[in-house]
C-alpha positions in Angstrom: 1.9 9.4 4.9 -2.0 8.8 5.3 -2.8 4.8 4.8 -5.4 3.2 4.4 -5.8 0.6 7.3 -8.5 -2.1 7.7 -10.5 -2.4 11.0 -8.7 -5.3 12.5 -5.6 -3.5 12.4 -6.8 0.0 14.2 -8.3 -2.6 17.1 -4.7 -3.6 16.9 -2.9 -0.6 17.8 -6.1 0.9 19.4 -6.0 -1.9 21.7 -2.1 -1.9 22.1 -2.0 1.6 23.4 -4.8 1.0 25.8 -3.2 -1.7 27.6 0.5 -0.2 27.1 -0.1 3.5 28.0 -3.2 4.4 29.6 -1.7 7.5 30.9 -2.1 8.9 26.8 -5.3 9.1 26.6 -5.3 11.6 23.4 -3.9 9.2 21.5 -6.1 6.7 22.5 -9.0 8.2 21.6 -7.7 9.4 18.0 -7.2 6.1 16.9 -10.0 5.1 18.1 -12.2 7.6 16.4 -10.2 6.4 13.0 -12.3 3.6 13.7 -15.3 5.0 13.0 -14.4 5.1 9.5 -15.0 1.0 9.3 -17.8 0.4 11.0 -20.5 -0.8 9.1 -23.6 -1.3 11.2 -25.5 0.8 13.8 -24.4 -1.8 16.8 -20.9 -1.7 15.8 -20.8 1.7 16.1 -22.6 1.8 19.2 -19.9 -0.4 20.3 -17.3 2.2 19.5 -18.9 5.0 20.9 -19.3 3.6 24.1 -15.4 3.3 24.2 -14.7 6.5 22.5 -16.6 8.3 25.7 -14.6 5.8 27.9 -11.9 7.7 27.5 -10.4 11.1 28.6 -8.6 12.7 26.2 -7.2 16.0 27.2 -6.9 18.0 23.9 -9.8 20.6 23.9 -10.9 19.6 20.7 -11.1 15.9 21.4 -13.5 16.5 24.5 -15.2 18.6 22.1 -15.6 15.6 20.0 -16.3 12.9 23.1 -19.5 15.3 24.1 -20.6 15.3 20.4 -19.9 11.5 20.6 -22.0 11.3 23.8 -24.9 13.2 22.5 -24.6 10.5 19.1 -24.3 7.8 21.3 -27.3 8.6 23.5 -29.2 9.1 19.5 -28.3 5.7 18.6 -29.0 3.5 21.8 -32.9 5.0 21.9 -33.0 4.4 18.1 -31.4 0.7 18.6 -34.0 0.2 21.9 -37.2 1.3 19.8 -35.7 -1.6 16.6 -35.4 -4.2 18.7 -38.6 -5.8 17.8 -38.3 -5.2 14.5 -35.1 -6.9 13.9 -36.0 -9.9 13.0 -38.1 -8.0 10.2 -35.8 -5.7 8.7 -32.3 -6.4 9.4 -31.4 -3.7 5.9 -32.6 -1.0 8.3 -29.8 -1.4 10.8 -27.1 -1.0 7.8 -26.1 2.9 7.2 -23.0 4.3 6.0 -21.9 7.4 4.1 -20.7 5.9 0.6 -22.3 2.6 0.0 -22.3 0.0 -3.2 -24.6 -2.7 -3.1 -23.6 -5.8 -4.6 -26.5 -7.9 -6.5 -26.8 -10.8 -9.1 -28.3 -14.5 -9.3 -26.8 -17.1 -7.6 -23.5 -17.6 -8.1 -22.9 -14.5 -10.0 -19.6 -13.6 -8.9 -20.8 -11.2 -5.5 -18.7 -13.3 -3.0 -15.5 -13.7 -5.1 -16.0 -9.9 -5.7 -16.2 -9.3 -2.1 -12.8 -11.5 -1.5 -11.1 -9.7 -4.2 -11.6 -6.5 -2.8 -11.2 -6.7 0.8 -9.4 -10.3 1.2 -12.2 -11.1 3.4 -12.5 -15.7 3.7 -16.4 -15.6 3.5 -17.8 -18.9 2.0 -18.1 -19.3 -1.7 -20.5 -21.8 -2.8 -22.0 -23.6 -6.1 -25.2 -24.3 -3.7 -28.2 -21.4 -3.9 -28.9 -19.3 -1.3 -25.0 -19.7 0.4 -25.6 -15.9 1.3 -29.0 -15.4 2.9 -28.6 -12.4 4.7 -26.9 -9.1 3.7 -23.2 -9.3 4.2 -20.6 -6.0 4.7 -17.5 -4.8 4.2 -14.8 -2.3 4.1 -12.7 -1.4 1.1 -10.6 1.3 1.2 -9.2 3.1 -2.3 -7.3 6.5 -2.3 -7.7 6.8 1.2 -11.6 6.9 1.1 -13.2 3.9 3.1 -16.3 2.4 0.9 -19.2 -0.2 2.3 -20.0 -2.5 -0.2 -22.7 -4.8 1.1 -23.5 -8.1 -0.6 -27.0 -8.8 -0.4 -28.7 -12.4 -1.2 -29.6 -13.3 -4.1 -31.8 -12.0 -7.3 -34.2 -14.4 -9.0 -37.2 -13.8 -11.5 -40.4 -13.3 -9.4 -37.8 -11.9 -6.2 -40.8 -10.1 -3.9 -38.2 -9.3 -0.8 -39.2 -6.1 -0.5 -37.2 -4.8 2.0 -34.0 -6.2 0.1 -35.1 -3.9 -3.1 -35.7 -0.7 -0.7 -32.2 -1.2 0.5 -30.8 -1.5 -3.3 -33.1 1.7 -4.0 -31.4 3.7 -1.7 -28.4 2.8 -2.0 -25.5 5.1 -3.2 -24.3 2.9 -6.0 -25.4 -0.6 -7.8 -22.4 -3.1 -8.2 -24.1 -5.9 -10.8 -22.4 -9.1 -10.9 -23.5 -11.6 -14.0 -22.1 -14.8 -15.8 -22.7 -13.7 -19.3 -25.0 -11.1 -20.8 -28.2 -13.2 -20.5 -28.0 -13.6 -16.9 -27.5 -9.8 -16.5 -29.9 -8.8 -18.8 -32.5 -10.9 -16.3 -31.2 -8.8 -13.1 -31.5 -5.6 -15.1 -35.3 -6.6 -15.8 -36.0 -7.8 -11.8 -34.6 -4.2 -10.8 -36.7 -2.6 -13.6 -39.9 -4.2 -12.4 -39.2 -2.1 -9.2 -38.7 0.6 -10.8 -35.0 0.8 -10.3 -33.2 2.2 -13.4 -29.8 1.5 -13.8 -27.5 4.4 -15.2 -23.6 5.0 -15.7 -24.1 9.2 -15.0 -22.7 9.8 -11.8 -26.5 11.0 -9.6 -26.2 14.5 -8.3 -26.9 16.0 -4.8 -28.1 12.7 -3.5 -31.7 12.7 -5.9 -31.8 9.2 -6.4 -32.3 8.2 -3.1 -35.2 8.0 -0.8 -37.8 8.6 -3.7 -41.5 7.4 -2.9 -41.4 3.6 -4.2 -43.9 4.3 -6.9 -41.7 6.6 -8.8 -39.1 5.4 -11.1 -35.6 6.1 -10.5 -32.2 6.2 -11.7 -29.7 5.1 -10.1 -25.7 4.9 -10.6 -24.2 1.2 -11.5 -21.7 -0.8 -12.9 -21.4 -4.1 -13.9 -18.4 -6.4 -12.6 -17.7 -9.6 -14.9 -15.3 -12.2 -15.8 -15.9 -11.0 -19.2 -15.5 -7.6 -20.2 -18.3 -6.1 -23.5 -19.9 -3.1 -24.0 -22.9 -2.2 -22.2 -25.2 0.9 -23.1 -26.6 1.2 -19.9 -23.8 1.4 -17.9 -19.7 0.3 -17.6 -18.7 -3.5 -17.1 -15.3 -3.7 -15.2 -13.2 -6.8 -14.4 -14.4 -8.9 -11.2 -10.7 -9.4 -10.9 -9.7 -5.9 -10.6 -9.9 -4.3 -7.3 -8.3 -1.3 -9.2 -11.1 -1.1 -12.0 -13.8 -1.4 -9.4 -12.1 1.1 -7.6 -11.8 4.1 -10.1 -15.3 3.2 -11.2 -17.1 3.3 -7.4 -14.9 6.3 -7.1 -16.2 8.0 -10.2 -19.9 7.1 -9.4 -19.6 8.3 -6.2 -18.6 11.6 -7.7 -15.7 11.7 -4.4 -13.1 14.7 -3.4 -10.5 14.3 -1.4 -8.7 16.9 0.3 -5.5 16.8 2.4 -4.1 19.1 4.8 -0.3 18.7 3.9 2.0 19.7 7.0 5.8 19.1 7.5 6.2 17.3 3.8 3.3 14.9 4.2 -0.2 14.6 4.6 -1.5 14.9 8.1 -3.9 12.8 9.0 -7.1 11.4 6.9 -8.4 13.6 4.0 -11.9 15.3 4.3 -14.6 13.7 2.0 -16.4 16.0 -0.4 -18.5 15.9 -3.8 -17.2 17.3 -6.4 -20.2 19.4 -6.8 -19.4 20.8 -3.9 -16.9 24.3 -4.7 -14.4 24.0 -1.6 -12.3 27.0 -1.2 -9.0 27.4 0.9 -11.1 29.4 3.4 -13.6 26.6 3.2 -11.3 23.9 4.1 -9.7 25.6 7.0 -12.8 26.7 8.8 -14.2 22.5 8.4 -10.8 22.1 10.3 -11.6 24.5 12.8 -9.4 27.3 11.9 -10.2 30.8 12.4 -7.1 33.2 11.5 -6.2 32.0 8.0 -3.8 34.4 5.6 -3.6 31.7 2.3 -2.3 28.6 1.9 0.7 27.0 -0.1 -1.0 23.8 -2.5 0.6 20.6 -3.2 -0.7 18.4 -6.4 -2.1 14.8 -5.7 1.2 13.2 -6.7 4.0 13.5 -3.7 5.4 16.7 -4.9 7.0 19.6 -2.7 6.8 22.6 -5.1 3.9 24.0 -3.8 2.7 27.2 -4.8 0.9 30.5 -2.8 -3.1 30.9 -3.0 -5.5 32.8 -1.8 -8.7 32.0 0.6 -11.0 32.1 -2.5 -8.9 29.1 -4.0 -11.1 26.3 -5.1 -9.6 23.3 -4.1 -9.3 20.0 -6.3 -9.7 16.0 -5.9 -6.0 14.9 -4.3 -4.8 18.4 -3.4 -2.8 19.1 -0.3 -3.2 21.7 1.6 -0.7 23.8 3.6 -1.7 26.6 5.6 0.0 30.0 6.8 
């Protein structure tokens, strides 16, 4: 069965086989590459590479993956090199990740407590302003798909961090945390006054981000309180409820999972796509490198083993398992 793991524990076993059995390489180096699922930051990942291309792995389509590795690696250390000045200046630009929710409110909204309720994280949780001063990240996995969720510092009325606001513009999704309906109401109207509209329709084909920062733009968000009402703009969830948060972040996101299914149970992690994207059977097997595919049997989303036959111009759904012949 796929799990979802957090980072500390595939250092854990990443680390155990290293020192254990350095003669397995190939294992080795797939749990290492799970890794790369957690990292938040460009050094972190850096940091993995470098260890990824450590290693020797003797599976032809791991040293496939170590050169493309090497090449990514080589990317990132000139990008890092030419930043380093600039640092100090813009520490948003070093954060990047595939499916990311930025958490904003005033102080003592709820975005710390959030961030403890969904990854069990002990970050410090204060009544004083300004406890978080610099963006804070984090990992939460749910149905298998790993999300950032980055906390940034506060929101106040006359906020002119501008480099704060282009991270929350181009951001994936908007997590609002509030008190009461005042005190969102004021975040709504420091976002709007960059131009930043919020919106519960899931965004399409990635429009909403990296738009010029004169033009308005809508962007997907939810609100997380203590108190649950009804909300035009968007949906309000409970703070309390990693679940809730979950599905929502899901929804917004607009994710697709897809399993290959082998033996009775999944094999491996599932591939991430949009659900605007229309995946096929053939589709699927050739992002798993396969070439000489006949159909496939299909499993649904809940542990069942009644599959049934398709063909390669099968579109594939959110959960499905896949089982090839």
């Amino acid at each position: 069965m796929c799990e979802a793991l957090n980072n500390n524990t595939f250092k854990y076993y990443s680390n155990f086989v290293i020192v254990t059995n350095m003669k397995n390489q190939n294992i080795a180096f797939r749990l290492k590459k799970r890794e790369l699922d957690y990292v938040s930051t460009e050094q972190e990942r850096i940091k993995l590479l470098e260890e990824l291309v450590r290693l020797n792995p003797r599976d032809a389509r791991d040293l496939g993956l170590r050169t493309k590795f090497k090449k990514e690696l080589a990317i990132l250390k000139k990008k890092s090199f030419t930043k380093k000045g600039q640092l100090s200046q813009n520490i948003y630009s070093l954060i990047r990740y595939s499916r990311q929710v930025v958490i904003i409110g005033e102080f003592n909204s709820g975005k710390s407590t959030l961030v403890h309720n969904l990854t069990g994280r002990d970050i410090k949780i204060s009544e004083v302003p300004f406890t978080t001063y610099k963006p804070e990240v984090s990992i939460f996995a749910y149905n298998d798909v790993p999300i950032q969720f980055v906390e940034v510092p506060a929101l106040y009325s006359g906020d002119n961090d501008r480099n704060k606001m282009s991270f929350i513009r181009n951001s994936d999704v908007i997590c609002i945390t509030a008190k009461n309906e005042n005190e969102l109401r004021s975040v709504v109207s420091t976002l709007e006054d960059y131009l930043i509209i919020i919106s519960r329709e899931v965004s399409e084909a990635k429009n909403h981000k990296y738009r010029p920062k004169d033009e308005i733009i809508e962007k997907p968000s939810f609100v997380a309180m203590w108190t649950k009402f009804d909300y035009e703009e968007c949906n309000v969830v409970d703070i309390n409820s990693p679940t809730d948060i979950g599905e929502e972040v899901y929804r917004l996101l607009n994710i697709m999972r897809i399993y290959c299914f082998k033996d009775g149970e999944t094999d491996g992690d599932p591939l991430i796509f949009s659900r605007n994207q229309e995946i096929t059977v053939e589709d699927f097997g050739k992002k798993l490198g396969l070439s000489k595919i006949k159909g496939a049997k299909i499993f649904g989303s809940s542990n069942t083993y009644d599959g049934r036959m398709v063909g390669l111009n099968y579109r594939l759904s959110d959960g499905e398992k896949v089982s090839f012949r």
